[in-house]
C-alpha positions in Angstrom: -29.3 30.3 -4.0 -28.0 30.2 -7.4 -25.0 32.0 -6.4 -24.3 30.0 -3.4 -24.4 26.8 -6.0 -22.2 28.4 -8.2 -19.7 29.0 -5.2 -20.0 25.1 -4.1 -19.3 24.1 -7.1 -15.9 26.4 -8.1 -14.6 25.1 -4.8 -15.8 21.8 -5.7 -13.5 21.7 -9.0 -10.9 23.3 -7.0 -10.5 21.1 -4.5 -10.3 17.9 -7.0 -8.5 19.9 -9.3 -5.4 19.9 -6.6 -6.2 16.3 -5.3 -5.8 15.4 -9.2 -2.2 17.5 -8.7 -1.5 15.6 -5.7 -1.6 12.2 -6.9 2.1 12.1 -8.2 2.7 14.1 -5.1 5.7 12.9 -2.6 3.5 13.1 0.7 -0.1 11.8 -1.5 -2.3 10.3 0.7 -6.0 9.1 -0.3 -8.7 10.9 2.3 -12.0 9.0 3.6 -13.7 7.9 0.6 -11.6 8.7 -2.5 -10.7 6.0 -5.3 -7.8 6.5 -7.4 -6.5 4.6 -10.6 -2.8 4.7 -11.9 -2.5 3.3 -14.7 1.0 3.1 -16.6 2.6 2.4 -19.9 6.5 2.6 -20.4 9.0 1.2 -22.7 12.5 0.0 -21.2 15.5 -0.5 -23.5 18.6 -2.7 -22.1 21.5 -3.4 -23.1 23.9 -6.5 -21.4 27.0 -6.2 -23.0 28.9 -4.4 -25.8 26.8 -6.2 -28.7 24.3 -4.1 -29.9 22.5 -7.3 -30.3 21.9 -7.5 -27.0 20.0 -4.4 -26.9 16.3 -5.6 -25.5 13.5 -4.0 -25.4 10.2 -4.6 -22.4 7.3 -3.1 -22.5 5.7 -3.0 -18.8 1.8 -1.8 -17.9 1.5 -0.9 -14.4 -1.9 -0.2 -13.0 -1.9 0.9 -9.2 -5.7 1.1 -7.5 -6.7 2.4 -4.2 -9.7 3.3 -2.0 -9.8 5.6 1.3 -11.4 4.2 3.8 -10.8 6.8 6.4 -8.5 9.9 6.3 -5.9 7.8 7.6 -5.7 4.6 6.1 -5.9 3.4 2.3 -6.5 -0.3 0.9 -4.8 -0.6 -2.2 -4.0 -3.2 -5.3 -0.8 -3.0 -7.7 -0.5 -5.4 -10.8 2.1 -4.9 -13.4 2.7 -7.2 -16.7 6.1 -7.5 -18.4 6.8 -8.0 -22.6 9.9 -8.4 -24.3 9.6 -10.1 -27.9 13.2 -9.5 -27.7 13.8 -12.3 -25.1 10.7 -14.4 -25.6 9.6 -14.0 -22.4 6.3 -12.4 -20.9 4.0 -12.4 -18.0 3.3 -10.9 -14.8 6.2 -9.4 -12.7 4.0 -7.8 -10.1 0.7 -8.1 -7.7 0.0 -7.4 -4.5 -2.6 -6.1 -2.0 -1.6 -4.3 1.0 -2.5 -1.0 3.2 -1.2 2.6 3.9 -1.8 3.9 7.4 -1.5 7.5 8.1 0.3 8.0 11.5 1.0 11.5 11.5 -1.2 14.1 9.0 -0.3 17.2 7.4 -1.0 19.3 10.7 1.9 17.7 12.6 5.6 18.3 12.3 6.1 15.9 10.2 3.9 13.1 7.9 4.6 9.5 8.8 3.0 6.5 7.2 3.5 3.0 7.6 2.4 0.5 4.7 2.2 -3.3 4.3 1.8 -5.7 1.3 1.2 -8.7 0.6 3.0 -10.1 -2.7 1.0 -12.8 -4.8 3.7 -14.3 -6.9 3.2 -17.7 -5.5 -0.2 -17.5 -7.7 1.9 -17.6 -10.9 4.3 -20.9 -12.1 7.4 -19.6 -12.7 8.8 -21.1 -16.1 11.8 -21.6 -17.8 13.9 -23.9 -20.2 17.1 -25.5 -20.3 19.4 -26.1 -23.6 22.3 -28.3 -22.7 25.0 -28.5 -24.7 28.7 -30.2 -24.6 29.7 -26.8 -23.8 27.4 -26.0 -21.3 24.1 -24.9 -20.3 21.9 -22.1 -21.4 19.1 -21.0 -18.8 16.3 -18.6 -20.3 13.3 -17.8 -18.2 9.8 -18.2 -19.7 8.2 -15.9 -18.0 8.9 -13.1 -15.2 7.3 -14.6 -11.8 9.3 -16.7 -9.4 6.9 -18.4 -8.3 6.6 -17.3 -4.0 4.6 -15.2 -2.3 6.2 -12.5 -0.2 5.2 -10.0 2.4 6.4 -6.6 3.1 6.1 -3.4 5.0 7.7 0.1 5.2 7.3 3.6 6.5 8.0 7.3 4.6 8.8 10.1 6.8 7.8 13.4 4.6 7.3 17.3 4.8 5.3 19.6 2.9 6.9 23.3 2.5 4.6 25.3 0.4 4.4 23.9 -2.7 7.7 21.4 -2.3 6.9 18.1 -0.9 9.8 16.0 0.1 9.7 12.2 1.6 12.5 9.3 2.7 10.9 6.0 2.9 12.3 2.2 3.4 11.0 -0.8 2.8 11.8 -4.6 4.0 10.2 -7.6 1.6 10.8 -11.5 3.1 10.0 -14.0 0.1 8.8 -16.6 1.4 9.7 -20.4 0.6 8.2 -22.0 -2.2 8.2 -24.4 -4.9 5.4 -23.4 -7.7 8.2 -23.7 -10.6 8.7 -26.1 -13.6 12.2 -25.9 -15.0 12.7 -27.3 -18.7 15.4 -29.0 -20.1 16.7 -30.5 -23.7 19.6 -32.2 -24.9 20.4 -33.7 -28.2 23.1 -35.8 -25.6 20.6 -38.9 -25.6 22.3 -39.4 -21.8 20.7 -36.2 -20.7 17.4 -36.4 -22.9 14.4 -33.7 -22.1 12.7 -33.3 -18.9 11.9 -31.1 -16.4 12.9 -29.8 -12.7 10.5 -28.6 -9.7 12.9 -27.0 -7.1 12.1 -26.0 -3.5 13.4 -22.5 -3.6 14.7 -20.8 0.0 13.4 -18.1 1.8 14.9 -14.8 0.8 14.9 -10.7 1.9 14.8 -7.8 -0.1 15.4 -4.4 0.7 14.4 -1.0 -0.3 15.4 3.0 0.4 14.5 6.1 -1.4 14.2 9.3 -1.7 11.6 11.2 -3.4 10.3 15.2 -4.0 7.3 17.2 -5.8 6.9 20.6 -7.2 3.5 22.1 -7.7 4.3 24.6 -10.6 0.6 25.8 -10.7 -2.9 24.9 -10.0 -2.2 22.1 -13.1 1.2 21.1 -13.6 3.7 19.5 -11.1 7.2 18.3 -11.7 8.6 15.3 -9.6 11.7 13.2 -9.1 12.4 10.2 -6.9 16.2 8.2 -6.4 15.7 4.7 -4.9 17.9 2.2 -3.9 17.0 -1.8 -4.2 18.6 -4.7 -2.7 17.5 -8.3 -3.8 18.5 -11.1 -2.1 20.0 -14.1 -3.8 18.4 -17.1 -4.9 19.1 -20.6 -2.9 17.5 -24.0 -3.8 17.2 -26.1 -1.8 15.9 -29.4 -3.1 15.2 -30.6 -6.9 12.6 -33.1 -8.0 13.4 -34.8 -11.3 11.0 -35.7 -13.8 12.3 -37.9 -17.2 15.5 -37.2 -18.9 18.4 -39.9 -19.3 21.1 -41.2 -17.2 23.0 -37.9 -16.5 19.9 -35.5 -16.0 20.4 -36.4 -12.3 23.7 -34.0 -12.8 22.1 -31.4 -14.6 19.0 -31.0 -12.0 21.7 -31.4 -8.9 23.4 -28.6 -10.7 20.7 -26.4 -9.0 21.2 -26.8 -5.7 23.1 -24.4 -3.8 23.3 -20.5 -3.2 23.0 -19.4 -6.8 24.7 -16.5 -5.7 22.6 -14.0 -7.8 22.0 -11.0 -5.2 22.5 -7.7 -7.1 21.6 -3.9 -6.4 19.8 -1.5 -8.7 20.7 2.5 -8.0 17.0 4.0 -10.0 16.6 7.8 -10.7 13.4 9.0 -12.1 11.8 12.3 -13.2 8.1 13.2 -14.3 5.9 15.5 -15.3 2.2 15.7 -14.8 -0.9 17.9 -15.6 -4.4 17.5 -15.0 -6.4 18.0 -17.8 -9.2 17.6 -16.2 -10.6 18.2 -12.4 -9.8 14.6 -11.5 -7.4 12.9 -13.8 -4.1 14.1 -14.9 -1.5 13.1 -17.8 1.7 12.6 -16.6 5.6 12.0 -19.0 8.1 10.2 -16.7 11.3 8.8 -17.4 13.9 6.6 -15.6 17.2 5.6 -15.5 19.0 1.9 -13.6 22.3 1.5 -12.4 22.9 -2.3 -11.0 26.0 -4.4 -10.1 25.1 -7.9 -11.4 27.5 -10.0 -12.8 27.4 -11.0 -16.5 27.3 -15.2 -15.5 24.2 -14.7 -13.2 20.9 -16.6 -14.6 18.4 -14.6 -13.1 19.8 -10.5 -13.7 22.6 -9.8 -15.8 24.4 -6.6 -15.8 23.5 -3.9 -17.8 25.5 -1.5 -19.7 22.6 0.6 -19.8 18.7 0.3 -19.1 16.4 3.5 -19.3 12.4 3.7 -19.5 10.7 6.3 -20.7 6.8 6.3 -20.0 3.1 7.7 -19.7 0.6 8.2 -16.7 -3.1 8.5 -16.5 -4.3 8.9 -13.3 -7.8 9.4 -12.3 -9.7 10.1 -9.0 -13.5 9.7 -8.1 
């Protein structure tokens, strides 16, 4: 009896030991009854022009949660919180609820999933403020929601080959309509005076493509590496509500209106490496690297010369 308790629970260990493994795997997949927790902690350093003092640093905490509630399909929860004391500016960036269904397991050809989210920026005032000046305006964002709700869904085609995983997977995001913003401004022109702007911000569509692979070295360590490409739609108001200011505010808030022409795409590559130090949670190093093409005069994402993260992982599994 002893001996067949023993043998229960090696295999036990074993078996979380690799689902620990598999959690930064390219095909993962929760099974009937798992939890997980991701949580994340990484430091970004950008730079927007040739100044070195416009080198920012963000600090961002992601923490990703998800429960199995059959072998096929997952519920899960993402939120993520942005903080620059470089820019003054702080806040949420991400939440969302959603699901992964498992079409096709690991016994057929191929694995298929198809996920769906729904975004919950809308819960979260975006914020900004206005400085206008004789020579012009100058935009800064409070904080790092804008302010809509969004919903999305996706599928990843992947294959397991031993102990490579490899998956493609796209994504489609419509933001929806929305007008949970208060916009700033200040002028020491007493014709312009301080007040602030609502503005009933368009409908919009994201998209998403990437590729991504995993390598189990051994029974603990496994080495990944992902390249995704993002597309964000640009930003379109559609109607301004005034609140106080002086006799030419009207021009500043009408200055709003219009396709702000602000769509730019990110090219990210990221690498990581993971090991579990226990049977069910693992310590993982990741780092990653942004190319975009914004333009310098866009409000919302400027170009970057550079911008890298660099980054720890704990995740756990129960």
């Amino acid at each position: 009896m002893k001996k067949l308790s023993l043998i229960a629970l090696v295999l036990g260990v074993s078996a979380n030991a690799m689902a620990a493994n598999n959690m930064e795997g390219a095909t993962f997949g929760a099974n009937k009854g798992d939890f997980y927790a991701k949580a994340q902690f990484g430091m970004v350093q950008k730079k927007y022009d040739g100044s070195d003092l416009n080198i920012k640093g963000i600090a961002r905490d992601d923490l990703y949660l998800g429960y199995g509630i059959s072998d096929v399909t997952t519920v899960r929860t993402a939120v993520g919180y942005l903080s620059s004391v470089d820019e003054d500016k702080m806040g949420l960036y991400m939440g969302k609820i959603g699901m992964n269904h498992r079409l096709l397991g690991k016994s057929q050809p191929v694995i298929l999933d198809f996920f769906y989210d729904l975004h919950l920026g809308g819960l979260i005032k975006s914020r900004g403020n206005a400085i206008v000046g004789a020579g012009g305006t100058d935009f800064h964002y409070d904080n790092y929601s804008h302010g809509r709700y969004a919903v999305s869904t996706g599928f990843q085609v992947g294959k397991e080959i031993g102990k490579w995983a490899n998956a493609a997977w796209a994504e489609i995001r419509y933001n929806i309509a929305g007008d949970n913003n208060k916009y700033t401004f200040e002028s020491i022109i007493p014709a312009v005076g301080n007040g602030w702007v609502n503005a009933d911000i368009k409908s919009s569509t994201d998209y998403a493509v990437g590729l991504k692979s995993s390598y189990e070295m051994t029974e603990k360590w496994l080495v990944n590496g992902a390249v995704t490409w993002k597309y964000t739609g640009s930003t379109s108001v559609d109607k301004v509500r005034l609140y106080g200011g002086g006799a030419m505010a009207p021009m500043v808030a009408n200055s709003m209106l219009g396709d702000h022409q602000d769509a730019y795409q990110e090219l990210i590559f990221n690498l990581g490496a993971y090991y579990n130090v226990a049977p069910n949670a693992q310590l993982g190093f990741y780092g990653e690297y942004t190319f975009d093409d914004a333009e310098n005069n866009q409000v919302s994402h400027k170009e970057t010369v550079y911008k890298y993260e660099l980054g720890v992982k704990f995740n756990f599994m129960f």
